[in-house]
Backbone as JSON, one array per atom type, in Angstrom:
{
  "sequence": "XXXXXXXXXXXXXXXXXXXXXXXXXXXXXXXXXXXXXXXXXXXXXXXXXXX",
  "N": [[81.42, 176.44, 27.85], [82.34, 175.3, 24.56], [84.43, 177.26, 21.79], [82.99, 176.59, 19.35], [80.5, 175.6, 20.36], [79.45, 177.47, 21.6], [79.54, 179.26, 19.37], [77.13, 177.25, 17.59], [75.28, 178.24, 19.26], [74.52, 181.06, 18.98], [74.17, 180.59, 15.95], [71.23, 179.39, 16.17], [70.09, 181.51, 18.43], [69.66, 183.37, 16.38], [67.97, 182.23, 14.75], [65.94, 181.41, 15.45], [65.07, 184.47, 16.2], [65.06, 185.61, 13.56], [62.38, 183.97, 13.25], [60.58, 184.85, 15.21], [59.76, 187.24, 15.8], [57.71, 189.27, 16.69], [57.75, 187.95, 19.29], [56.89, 187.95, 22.53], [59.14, 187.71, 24.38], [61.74, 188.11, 22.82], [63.37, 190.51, 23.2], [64.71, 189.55, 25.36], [65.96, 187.37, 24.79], [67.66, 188.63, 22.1], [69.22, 189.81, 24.14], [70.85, 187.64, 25.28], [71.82, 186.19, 23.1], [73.53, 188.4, 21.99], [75.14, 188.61, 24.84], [76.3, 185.97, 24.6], [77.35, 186.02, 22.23], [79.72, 188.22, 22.46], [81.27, 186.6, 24.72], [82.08, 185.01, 22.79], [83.95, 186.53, 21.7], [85.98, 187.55, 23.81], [86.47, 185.2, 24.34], [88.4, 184.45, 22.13], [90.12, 186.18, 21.7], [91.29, 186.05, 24.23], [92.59, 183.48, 23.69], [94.25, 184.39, 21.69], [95.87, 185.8, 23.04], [95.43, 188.47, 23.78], [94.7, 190.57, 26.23]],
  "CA": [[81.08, 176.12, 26.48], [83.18, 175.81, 23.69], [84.02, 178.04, 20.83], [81.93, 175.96, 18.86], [79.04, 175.13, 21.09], [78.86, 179.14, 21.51], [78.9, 179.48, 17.3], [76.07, 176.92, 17.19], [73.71, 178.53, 20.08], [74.31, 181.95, 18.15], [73.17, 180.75, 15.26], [70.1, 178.59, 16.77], [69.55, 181.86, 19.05], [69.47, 183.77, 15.56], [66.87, 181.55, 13.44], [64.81, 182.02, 16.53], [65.07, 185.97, 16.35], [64.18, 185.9, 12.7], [61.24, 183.71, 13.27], [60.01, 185.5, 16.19], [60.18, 189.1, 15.83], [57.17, 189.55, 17.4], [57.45, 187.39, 20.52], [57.13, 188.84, 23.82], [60.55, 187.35, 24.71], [62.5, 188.67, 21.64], [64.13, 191.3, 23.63], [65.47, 188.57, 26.2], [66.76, 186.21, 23.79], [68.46, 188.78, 21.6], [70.13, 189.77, 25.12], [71.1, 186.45, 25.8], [72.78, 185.71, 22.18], [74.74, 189.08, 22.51], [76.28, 187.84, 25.65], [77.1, 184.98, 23.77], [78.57, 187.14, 21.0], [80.57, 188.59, 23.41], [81.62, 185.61, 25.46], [82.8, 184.34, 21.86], [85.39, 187.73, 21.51], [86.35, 187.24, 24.79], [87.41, 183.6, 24.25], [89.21, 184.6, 21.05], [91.02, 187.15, 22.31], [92.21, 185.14, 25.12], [93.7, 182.47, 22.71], [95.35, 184.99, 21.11], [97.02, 186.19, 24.23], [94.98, 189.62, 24.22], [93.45, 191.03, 27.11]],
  "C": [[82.31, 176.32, 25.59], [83.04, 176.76, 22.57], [82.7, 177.41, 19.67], [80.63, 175.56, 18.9], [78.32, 176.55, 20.62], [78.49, 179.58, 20.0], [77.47, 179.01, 17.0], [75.01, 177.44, 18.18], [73.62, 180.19, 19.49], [73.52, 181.97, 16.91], [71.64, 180.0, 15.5], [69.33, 180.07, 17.47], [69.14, 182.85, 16.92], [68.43, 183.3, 14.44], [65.91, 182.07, 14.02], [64.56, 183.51, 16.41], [64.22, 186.26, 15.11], [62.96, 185.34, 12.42], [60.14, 184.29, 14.17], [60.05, 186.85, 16.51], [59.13, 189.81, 16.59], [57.06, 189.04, 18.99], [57.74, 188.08, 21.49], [58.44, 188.45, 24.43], [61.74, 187.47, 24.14], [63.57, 189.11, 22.23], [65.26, 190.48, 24.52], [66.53, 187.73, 25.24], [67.72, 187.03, 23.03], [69.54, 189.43, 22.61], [71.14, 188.88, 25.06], [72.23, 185.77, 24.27], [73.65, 187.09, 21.99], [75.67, 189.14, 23.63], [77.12, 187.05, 25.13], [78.52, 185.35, 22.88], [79.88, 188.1, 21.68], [81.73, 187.98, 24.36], [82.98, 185.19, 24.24], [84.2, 185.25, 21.64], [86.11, 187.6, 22.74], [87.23, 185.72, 24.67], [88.8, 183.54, 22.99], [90.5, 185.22, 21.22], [92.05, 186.59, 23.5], [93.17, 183.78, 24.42], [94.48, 183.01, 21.82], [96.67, 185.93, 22.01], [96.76, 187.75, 24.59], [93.9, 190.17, 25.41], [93.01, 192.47, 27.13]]
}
């Protein structure tokens, strides 16, 4: 994915979070967009030449 793709499924996984606060899958999903969020520092960091 690109940096960009990863920006827009952060905020897509994030609308979802605040519409669903109760859903039984909440916990998964806000997993799943902190990977992301993570993935994204990771990619940054590597284009800046930091590991």
């Amino acid at each position: 994915m690109t940096k960009q793709q990863i920006k827009n499924k952060i905020s897509e996984l994030d609308y979802w979070l605040t519409n669903n606060a109760h859903h039984t899958n909440y916990t998964l999903v806000l997993k799943d967009k902190k990977e992301l969020e993570q993935q994204l520092i990771t990619l940054e960091q590597n284009e800046q030449g930091i590991k």
